[in-house]
C-alpha positions in Angstrom: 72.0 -23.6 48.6 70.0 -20.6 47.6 67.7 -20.5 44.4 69.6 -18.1 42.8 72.8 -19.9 43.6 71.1 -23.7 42.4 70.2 -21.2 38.9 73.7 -20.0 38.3 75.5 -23.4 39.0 72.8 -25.0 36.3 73.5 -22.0 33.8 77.5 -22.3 34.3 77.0 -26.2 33.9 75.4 -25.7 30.2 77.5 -22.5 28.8 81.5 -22.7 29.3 83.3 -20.2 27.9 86.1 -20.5 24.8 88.9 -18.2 25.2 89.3 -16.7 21.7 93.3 -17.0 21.5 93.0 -20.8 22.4 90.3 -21.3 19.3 92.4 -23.2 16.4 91.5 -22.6 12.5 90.0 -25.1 12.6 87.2 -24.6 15.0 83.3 -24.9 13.9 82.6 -21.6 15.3 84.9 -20.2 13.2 83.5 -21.5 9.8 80.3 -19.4 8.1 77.2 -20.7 8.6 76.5 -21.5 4.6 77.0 -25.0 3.9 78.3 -24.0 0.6 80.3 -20.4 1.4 81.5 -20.5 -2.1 77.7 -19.9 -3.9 76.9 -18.1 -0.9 79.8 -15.2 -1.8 78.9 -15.4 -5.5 75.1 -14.7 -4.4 76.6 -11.7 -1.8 78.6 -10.7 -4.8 75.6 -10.8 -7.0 73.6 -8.4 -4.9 76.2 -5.1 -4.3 76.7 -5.6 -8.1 72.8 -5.3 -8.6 72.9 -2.6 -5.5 75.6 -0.8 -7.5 73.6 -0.7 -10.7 70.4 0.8 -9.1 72.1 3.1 -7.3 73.6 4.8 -10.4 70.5 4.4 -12.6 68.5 6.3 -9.8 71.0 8.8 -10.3 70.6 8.8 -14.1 67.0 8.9 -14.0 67.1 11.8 -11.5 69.4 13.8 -13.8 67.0 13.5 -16.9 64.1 14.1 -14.3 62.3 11.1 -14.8 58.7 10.0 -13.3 58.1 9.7 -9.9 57.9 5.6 -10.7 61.3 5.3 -12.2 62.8 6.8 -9.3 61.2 5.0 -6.5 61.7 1.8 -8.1 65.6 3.1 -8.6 66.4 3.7 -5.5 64.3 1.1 -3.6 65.8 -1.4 -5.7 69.6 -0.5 -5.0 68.7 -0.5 -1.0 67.0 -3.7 -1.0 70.0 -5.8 -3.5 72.2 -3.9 -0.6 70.9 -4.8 2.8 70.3 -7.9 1.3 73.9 -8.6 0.4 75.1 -7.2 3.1 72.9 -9.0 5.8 73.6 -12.3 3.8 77.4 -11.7 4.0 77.0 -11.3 7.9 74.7 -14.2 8.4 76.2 -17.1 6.2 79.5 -15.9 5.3 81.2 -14.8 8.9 82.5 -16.9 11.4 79.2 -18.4 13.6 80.2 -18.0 17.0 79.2 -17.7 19.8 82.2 -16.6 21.4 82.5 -16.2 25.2 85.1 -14.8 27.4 85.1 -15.7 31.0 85.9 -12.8 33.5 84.4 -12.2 37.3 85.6 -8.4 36.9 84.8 -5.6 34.6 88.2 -4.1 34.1 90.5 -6.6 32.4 94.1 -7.0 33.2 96.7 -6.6 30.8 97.1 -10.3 29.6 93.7 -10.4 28.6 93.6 -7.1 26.5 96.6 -8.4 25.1 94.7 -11.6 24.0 91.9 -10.1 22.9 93.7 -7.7 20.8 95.9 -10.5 19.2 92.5 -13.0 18.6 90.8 -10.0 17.3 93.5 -9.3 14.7 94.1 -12.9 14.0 90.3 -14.5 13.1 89.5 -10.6 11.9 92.4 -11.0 9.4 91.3 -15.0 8.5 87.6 -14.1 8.2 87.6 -10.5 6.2 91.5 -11.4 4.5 89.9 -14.2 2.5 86.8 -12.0 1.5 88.4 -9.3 -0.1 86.5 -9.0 -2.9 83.3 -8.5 -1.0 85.1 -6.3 1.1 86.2 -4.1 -2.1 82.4 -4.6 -3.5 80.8 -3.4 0.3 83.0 -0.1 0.0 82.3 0.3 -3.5 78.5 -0.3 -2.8 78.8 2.1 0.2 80.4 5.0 -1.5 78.3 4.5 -4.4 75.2 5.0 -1.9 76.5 8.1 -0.6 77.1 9.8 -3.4 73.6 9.3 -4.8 72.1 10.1 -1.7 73.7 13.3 -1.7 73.3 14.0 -5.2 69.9 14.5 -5.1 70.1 16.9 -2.3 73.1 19.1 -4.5 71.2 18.9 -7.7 68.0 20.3 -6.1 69.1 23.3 -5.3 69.6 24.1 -8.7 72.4 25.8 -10.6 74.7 28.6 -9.7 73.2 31.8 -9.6 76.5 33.4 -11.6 75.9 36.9 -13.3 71.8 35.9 -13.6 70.9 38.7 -10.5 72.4 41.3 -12.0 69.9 40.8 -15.4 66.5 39.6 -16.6 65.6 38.0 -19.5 65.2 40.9 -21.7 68.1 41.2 -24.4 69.3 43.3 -27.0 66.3 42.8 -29.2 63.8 41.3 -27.4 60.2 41.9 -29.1 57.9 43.5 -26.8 54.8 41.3 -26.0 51.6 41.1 -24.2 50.9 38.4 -21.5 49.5 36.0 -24.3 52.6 36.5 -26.6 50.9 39.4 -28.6 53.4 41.5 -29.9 53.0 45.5 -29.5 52.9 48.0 -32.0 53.4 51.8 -32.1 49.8 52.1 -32.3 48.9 49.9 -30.0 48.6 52.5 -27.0 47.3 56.1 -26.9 48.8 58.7 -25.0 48.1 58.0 -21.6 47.8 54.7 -21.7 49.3 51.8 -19.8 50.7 48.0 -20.4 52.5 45.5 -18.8 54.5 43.8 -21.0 57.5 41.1 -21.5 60.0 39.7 -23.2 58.6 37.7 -26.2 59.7 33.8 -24.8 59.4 34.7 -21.0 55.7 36.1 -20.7 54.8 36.0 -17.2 58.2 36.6 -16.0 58.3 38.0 -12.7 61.7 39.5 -12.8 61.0 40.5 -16.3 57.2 42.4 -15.8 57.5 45.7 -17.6 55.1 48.7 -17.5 54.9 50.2 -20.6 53.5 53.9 -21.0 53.2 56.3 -24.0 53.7 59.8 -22.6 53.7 61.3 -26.0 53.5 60.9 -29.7 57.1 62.1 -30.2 60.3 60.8 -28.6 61.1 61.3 -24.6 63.9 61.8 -23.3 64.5 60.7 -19.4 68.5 61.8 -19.2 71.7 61.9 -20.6 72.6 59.3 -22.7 69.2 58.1 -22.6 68.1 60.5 -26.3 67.2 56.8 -27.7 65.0 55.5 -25.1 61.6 56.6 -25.6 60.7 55.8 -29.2 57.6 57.9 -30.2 56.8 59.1 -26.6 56.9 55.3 -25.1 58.8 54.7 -22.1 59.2 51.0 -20.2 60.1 50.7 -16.7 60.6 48.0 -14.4 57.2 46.7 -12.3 59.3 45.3 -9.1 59.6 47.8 -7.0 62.4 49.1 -5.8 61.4 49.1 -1.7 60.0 45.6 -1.6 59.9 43.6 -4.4 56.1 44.7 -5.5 54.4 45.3 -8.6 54.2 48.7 -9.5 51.1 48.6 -11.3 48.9 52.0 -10.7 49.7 54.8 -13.3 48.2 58.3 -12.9 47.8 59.7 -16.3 46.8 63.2 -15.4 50.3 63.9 -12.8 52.1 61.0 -14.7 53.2 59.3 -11.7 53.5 55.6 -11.2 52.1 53.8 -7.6 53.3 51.2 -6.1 49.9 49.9 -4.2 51.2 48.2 -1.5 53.5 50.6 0.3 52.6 53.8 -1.3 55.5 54.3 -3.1 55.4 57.1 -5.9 58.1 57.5 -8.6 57.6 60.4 -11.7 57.7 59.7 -15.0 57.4 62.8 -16.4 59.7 64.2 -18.5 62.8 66.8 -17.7 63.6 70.1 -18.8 67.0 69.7 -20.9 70.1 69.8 -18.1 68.0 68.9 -15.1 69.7 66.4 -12.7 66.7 64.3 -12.2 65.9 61.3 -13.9 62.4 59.5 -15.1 60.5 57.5 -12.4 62.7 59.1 -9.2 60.8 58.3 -6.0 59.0 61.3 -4.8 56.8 60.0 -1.8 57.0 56.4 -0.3 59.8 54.3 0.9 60.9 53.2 -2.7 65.0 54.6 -2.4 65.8 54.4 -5.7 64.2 54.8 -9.3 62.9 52.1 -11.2 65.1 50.8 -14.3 64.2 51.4 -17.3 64.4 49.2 -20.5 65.4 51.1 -23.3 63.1 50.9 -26.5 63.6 51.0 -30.0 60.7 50.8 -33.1 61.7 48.0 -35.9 61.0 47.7 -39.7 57.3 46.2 -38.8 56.5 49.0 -36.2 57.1 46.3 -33.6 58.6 47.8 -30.2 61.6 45.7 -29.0 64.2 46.4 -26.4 67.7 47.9 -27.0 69.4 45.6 -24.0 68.5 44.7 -20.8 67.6 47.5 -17.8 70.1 50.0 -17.2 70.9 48.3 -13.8 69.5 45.3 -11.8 66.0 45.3 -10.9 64.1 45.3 -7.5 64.8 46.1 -3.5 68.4 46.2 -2.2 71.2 44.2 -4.3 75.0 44.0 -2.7 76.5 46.0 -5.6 75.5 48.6 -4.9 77.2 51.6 -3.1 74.2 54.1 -2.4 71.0 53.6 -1.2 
């Protein structure tokens, strides 16, 4: 007799196999490993309840945006309670084994799927069936972990946009303030001069950035319907360009023309002869295609400039509403 051969007859004379459908009840590979399964479920049980109250305190503490150490302790909690119920439950509370299954071929005859199939349903059925509660607490444990993981991943990309692209912060109003929250005054600006301004609550605002200019020391006019807009020859447009999103922050006093620095583009502020058909700030070199939006302005009781209502459309490059370009 060959090696090999003496090997195998040793190895088939320590390990005979157990055909599954034969097993009774009964049999010690069927029971769990714990010597007391009855403390051992209560301990399982114990640990997806803990898992279960991690998990949704992570999510609480991520909702009120809590510190980085209440969240990792949260969440790293609720995993380790889990995997350490659920590896418990498969070590000490499921049937022990080992199970074997003689066969000399790989594809199995009919019989045997048969017997398999029936064993498998049978012992499955004895050894989940009388665990239903963990098998309630695993699914509840589970679903509970896969909703906090993916609430994270929903909440962080913030809320729905609704109607805020079509405005800015500005509102019917608004006091008119510097960068450090100054308010402006009618005599804060000569003729000719220049400054960026913002809603009073949102200064620095990107979306909100205003030039404001005084043309004149009387009130401007830019178009129809527009006879309120200029207060005492002050006019406020927009700073994000209209081509790409830029600051328009250059003004040219002398040919009253704001620049847009980055791409050249040039829109005229200068006023209109009554019945003209252009408007203030029109793009007249550059790629800008359309005019910047302008915020209308009103003077209040204290000489204060605030605005009337938000831009006259929305603000920046190309928006989806609109039906010219």
């Amino acid at each position: 007799m060959r090696a090999g051969d003496e090997g195998q007859a040793a190895l088939e004379g320590h390990e005979q196999g157990a055909h599954l459908a034969t097993l009774p009840p009964d049999d010690p590979r069927l029971q769990p490993f714990a010597k007391h399964p009855g403390r051992a479920e209560k301990v399982v049980v114990a640990c997806f309840l803990a898992a279960l109250a991690c998990f949704m305190a992570f999510g609480a503490a991520y909702w009120v945006n809590a510190r980085e150490e209440v969240l990792g302790g949260t969440i790293g909690a609720g995993l380790f309670f889990f995997g350490f119920g659920f590896t418990a439950w498969g070590k000490y509370l499921m049937a022990r084994g080992p199970f074997m299954e003689e066969r000399h071929v790989l594809h199995s005859d009919d019989a045997a799927r048969d017997a398999f199939d029936a064993a498998l349903v049978e012992r499955g059925a004895a050894a989940i069936g009388r665990r239903s509660l963990l098998t309630r607490l695993l699914a509840a444990a589970g679903g509970v972990a896969g909703v906090v993981a993916a609430f994270p991943l929903i909440r962080s990309l913030g809320p729905l946009p609704k109607g805020s692209l079509f405005h800015t912060q500005w509102r019917k109003g608004s006091l008119v303030v510097t960068i450090d929250g100054r308010p402006v005054t009618v005599d804060d600006l000569e003729i000719g001069g220049v400054l960026t301004v913002f809603p009073a609550g949102a200064e620095g605002s990107a979306i909100s950035q205003t030039l404001l200019v005084r043309l004149a020391d009387t009130p401007i006019v830019t178009g129809p319907g527009k006879e309120t807009w200029g207060p005492q020859g002050y006019v406020a447009y927009s700073k994000v360009c209209t081509h790409a999103g830029c600051p328009v922050g250059l003004f040219e006093h002398q040919v009253e023309k704001l620049l847009c620095p980055c791409h050249q583009s040039l829109f005229d502020i200068a006023p209109r002869p009554t019945g003209t058909t252009y408007y203030a700030a029109e793009p007249v070199f550059g790629p800008a295609p359309r005019p910047l939006p302008q915020l209308a302005l009103r003077v209040d009781a204290k000489g204060r400039l605030r605005a009337q209502h938000d831009y006259d459309q929305p603000i920046g490059p190309g928006f989806w509403e609109r039906t010219t370009t």
